[in-house]
C-alpha positions in Angstrom: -2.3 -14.9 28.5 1.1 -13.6 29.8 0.8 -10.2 31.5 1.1 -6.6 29.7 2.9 -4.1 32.2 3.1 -0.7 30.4 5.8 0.1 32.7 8.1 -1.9 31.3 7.4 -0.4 27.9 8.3 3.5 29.2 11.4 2.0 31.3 12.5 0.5 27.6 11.3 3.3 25.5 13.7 5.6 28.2 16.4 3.7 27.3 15.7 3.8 23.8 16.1 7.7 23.9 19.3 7.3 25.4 20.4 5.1 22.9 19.7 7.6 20.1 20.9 10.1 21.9 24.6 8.7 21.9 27.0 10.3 19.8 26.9 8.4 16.3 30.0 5.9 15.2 32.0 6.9 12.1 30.1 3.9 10.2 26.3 5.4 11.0 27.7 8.4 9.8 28.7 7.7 6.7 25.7 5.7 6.6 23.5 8.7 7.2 25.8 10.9 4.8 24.6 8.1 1.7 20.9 8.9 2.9 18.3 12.1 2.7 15.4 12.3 4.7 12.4 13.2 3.5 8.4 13.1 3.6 6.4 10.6 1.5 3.2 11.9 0.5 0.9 9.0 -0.7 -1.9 10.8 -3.3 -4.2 8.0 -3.4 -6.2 8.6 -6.4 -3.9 9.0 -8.9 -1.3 6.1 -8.0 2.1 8.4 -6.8 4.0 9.4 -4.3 5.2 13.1 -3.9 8.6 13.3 -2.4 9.3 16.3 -0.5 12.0 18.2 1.8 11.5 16.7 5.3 11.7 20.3 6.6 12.3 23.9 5.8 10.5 24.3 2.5 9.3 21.2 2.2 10.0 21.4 -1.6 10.0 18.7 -4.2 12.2 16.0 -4.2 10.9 13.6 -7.1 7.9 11.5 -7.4 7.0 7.9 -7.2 4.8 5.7 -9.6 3.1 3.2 -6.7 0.7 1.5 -9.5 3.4 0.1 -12.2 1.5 -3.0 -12.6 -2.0 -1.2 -12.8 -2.8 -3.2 -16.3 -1.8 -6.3 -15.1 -3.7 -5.8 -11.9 -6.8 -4.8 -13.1 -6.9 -7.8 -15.6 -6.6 -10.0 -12.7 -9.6 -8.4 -11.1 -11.5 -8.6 -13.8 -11.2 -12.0 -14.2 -12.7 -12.6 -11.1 -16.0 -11.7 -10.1 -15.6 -11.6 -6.2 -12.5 -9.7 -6.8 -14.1 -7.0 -9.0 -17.5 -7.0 -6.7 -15.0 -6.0 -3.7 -12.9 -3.4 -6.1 -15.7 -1.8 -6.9 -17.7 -1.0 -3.9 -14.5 0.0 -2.3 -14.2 3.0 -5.2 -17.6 3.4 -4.3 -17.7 3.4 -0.8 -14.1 4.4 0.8 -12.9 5.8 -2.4 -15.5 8.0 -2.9 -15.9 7.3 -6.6 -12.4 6.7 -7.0 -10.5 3.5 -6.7 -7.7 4.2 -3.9 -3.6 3.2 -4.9 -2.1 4.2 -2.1 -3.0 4.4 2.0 0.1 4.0 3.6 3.7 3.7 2.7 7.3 3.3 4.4 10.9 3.8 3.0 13.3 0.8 3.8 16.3 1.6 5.6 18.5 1.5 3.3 16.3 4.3 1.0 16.8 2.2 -1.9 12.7 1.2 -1.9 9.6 2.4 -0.5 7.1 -0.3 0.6 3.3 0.5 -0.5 -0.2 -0.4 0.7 -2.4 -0.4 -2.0 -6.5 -0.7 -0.7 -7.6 -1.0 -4.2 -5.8 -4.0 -5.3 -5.3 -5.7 -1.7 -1.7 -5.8 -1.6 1.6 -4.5 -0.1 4.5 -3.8 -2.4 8.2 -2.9 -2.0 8.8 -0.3 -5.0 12.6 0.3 -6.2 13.2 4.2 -6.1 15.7 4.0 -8.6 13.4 2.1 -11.7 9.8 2.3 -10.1 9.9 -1.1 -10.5 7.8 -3.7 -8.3 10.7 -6.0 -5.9 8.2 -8.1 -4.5 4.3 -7.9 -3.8 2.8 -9.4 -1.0 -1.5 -10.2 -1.6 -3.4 -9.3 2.1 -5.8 -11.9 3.2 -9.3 -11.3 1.8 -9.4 -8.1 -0.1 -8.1 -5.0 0.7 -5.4 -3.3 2.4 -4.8 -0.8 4.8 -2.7 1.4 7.3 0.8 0.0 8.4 3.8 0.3 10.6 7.5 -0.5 10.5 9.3 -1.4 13.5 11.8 1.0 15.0 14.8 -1.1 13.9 12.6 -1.1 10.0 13.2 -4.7 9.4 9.4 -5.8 9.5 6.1 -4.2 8.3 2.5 -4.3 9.6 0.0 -4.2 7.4 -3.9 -4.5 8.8 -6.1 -6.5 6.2 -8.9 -4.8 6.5 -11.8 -7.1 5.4 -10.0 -10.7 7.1 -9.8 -8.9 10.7 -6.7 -9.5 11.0 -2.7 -7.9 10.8 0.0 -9.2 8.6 3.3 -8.8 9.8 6.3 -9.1 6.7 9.9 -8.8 5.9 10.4 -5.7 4.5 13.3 -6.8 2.5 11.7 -9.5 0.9 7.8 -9.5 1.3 8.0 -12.9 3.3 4.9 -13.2 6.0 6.3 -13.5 9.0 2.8 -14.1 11.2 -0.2 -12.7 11.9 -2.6 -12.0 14.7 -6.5 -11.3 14.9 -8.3 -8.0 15.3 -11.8 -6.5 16.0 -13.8 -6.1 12.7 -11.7 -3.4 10.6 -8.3 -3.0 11.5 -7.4 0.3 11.0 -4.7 2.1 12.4 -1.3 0.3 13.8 1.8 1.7 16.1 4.8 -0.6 17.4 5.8 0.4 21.0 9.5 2.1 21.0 11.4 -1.0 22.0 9.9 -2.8 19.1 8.1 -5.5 20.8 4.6 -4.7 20.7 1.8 -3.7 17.8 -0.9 -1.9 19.1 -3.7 -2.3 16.3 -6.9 0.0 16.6 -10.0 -1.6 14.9 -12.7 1.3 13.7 -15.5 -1.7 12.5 -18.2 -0.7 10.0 -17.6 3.0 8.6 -19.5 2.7 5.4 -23.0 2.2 6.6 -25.6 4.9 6.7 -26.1 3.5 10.8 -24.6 6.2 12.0 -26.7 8.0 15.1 -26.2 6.5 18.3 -28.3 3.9 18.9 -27.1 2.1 15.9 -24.1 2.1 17.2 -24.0 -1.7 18.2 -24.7 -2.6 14.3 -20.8 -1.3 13.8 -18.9 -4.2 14.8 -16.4 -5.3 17.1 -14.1 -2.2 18.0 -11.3 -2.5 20.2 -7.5 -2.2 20.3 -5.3 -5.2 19.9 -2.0 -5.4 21.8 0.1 -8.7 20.4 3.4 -9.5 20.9 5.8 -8.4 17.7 7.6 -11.7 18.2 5.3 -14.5 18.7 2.0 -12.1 17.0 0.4 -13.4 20.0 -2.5 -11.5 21.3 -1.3 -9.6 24.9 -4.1 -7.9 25.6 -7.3 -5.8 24.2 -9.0 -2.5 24.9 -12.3 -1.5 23.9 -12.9 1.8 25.4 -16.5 1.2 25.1 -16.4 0.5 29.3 -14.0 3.2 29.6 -16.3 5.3 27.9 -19.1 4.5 29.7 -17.2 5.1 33.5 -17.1 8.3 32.9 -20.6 9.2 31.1 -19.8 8.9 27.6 -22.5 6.7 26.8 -23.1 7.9 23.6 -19.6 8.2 21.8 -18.5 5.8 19.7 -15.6 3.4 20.6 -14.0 3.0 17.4 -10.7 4.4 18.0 -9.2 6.1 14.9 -6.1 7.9 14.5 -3.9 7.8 17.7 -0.9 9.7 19.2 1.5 8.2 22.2 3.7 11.0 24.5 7.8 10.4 24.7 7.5 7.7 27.3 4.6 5.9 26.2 2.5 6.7 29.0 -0.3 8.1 27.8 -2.1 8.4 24.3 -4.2 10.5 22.7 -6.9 9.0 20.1 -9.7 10.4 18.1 -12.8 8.5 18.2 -15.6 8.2 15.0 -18.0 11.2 15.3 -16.1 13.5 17.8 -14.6 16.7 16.9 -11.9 16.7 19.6 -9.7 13.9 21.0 -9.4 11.9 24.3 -6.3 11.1 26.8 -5.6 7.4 27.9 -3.5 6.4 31.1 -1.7 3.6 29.8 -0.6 2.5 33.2 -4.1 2.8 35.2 -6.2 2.1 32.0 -8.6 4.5 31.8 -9.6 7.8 30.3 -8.2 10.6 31.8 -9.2 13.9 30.0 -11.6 14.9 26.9 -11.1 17.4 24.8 -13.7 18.9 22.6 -12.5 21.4 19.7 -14.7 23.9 18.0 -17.1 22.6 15.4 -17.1 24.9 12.0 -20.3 26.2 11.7 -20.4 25.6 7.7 -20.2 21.7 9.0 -23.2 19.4 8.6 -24.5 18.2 11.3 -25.6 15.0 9.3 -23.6 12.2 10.5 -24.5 10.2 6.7 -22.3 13.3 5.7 -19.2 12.5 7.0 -16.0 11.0 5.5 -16.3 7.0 6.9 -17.7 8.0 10.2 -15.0 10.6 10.6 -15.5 14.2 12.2 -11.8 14.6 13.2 -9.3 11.9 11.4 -5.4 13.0 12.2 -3.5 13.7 15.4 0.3 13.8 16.2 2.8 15.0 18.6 5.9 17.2 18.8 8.9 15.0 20.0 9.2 16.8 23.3 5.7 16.0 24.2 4.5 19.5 25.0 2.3 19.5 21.9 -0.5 18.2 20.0 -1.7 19.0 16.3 -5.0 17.6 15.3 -6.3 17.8 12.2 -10.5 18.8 11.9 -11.0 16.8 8.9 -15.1 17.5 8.6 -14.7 21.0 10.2 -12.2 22.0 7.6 -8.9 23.3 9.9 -6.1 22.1 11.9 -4.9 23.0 15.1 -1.9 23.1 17.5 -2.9 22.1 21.3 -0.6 22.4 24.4 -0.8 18.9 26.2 -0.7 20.5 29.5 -3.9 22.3 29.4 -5.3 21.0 26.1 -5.7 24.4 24.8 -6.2 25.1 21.7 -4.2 27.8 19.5 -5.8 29.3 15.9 -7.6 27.6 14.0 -5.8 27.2 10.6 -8.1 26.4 7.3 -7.6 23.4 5.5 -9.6 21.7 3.1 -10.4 18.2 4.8 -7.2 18.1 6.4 -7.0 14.1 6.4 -3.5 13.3 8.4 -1.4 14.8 10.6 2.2 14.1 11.0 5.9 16.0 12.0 8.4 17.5 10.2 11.8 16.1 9.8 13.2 18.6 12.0 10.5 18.3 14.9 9.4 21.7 14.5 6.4 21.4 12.1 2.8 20.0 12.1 2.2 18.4 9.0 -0.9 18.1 7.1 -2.5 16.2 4.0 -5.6 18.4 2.9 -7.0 15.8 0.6 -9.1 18.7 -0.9 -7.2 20.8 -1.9 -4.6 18.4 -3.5 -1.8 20.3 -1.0 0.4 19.4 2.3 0.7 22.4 4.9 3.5 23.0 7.0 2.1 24.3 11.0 4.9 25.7 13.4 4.2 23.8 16.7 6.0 27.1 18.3 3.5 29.3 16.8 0.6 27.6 15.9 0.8 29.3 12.5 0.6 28.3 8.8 4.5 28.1 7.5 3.4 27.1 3.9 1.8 24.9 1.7 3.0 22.7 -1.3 1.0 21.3 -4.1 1.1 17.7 -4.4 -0.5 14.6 -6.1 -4.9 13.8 -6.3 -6.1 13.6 -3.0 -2.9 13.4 -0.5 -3.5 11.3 2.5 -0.8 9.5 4.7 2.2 11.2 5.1 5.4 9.2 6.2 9.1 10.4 7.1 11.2 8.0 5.3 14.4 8.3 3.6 16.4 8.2 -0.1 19.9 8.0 -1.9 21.5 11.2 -1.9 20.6 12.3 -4.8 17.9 10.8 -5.9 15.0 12.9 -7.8 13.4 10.1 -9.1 13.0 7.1 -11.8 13.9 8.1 -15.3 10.3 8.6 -16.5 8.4 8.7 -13.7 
């Protein structure tokens, strides 16, 4: 197994920086004039994307119809009954009664189409923004699909199949599988390093089950993060914090790593964990757990674990650009919150209703968040910790994705 030196990864990620720090050619200029960025909102019950401003007043841009083939796709799981036994108890167990059309989604680099994970109908699709129109669909192994990434230069997609263990990498120009590597049980979450040649792939294992105090925990699966090589999709390394738990007396938290944030250099990152309303810091370099933070718990909040959204207490964290900042979004405790990374304080506590993601503004200035309950996206200053606004979008919002489209687009005819 050749060696992982994280190291190397910050020395390369440095230099990245410098790179897009340069002053821009004439060409990506007028490249970038053809192009507007903006923030995919994927509303996962009702089959759309909401386009919005990537920053100021994050107002509507247009809207995207991710489920074109529904008809077609349905028929086909009706006609088979493995198919339509897996379709359904994912509407009834991660979708909550509802099937789920969109998890994740990614803009190609040209903005002409927007590439779609769909849970529901195990799949990954590249969408043209001008029609709505399907370019090519790509089936996951076994039956259904989940969170993805795009490489930093946005020629390949990641896509983890969430009931085959296991991460599909593809072409995002033309669906072609260009490999694969193994997982734990329930790939979940994945990030490619800065230099583009690693995917880091966090498994969260069973999150349905009613197992959910503590000494159950070992009936959840196999939960650690996979490390593989974006070349070769050879395995580099794994991490299951369960040890790195345990070294420092956290017996009794779970392992499963959920949604995860890295700093600048790629040094450290900071993950949520199933169960924990707070987040934990992880030295890359000296692999080990470095600080814990625990944010307030809402009093209104059960303290039935059965309760919770798929094993979630907190489930969204992400980082200002310069580092200096966190925001994580309280998903079962109903708020968000900015927190300086230097002390880990926290700032106010905004409202939200089940705040489901957390991402940054187009500008670097804003917190983003999906509430999935209140069908809305709010905009949080990092500077102030304060609520900036709040814009209605599609049934049940949950990843949000900078990404970009042709000047000028508003949307398909129709749509």
């Amino acid at each position: 197994m050749p060696a992982f030196r994280p190291r190397h990864l910050c020395s390369v990620a440095a230099a990245l920086v410098l790179t897009v720090a340069a002053p821009a050619t004439a060409a990506t200029a007028a490249t970038d004039a053809a192009l507007r960025e903006v923030l995919f909102v994927g509303n996962n019950w009702d089959g759309t994307a909401t386009v919005l401003n990537s920053s100021g007043d994050f107002a509507k841009v247009g809207q995207l119809n991710v489920i074109p083939d529904k008809d077609a796709r349905i028929a086909e799981i009706n006609a088979d009954p493995i198919k339509w036994i897996y379709y359904t108890s994912i509407r009834n167990e991660v979708g909550q009664g509802h099937d789920q059309y969109v998890d994740d989604m990614y803009s190609t680099p040209d903005g002409k189409s927007v590439v779609v994970s769909r849970p529901s109908f195990a799949d990954v699709v590249s969408i043209d923004l001008a029609t709505d129109k399907i370019n090519w669909r790509f089936p996951v192994a076994g039956y259904r699909a989940d969170h993805m990434a795009v490489s930093p230069d946005g020629t390949k997609v990641a896509v983890s199949a969430s009931t085959a263990n296991k991460v599909q990498v593809l072409d995002i120009n033309t669906g072609k599988e260009l490999g694969e590597f193994d997982t734990g049980d329930k790939p979940h979450e994945n990030v490619f390093s800065p230099d583009g040649k690693y995917i880091w792939n966090m498994a969260i294992g069973e999150v349905t089950t009613s197992l959910d105090d503590p000494i159950w925990d070992w009936t959840k699966g196999d939960r650690h993060i996979t490390v593989a090589d974006a070349t070769t999709y050879k395995q580099v390394k794994t991490i299951d914090m369960r040890a790195r738990l345990d070294a420092i007396g956290l017996t009794d938290f779970s392992d499963a790593v959920r949604p995860a944030a890295f700093t600048p250099d790629w040094s450290k990152m900071y993950f949520q964990v199933s169960f924990f309303n707070g987040f934990l810091e992880y030295d890359i370099a000296t692999d080990k757990i470095t600080r814990v933070k625990t944010l307030p718990a809402n009093p209104a909040t059960s303290t039935d674990r059965t309760t919770w959204l798929l094993d979630s207490r907190h489930h969204g964290i992400s980082m200002k650009p310069d580092g200096t900042k966190l925001c994580v979004a309280g998903t079962m405790d109903n708020y968000a919150t900015v927190v300086d990374r230097a002390t880990l304080q926290e700032g106010p506590l905004i409202t939200a209703s089940t705040p489901y993601w957390a991402t940054v503004s187009g500008d670097g200035k804003d917190c983003i968040i999906s509430e999935a309950g209140a069908d809305q996206v709010t905009a949080i200053d990092f500077g102030t910790s304060q609520k900036v606004t709040s814009v209605p979008v599609g049934d049940h919002p949950q990843r949000v994705r900078l990404g970009h489209v042709q000047a000028g687009w508003t949307g398909a005819s129709g749509s």
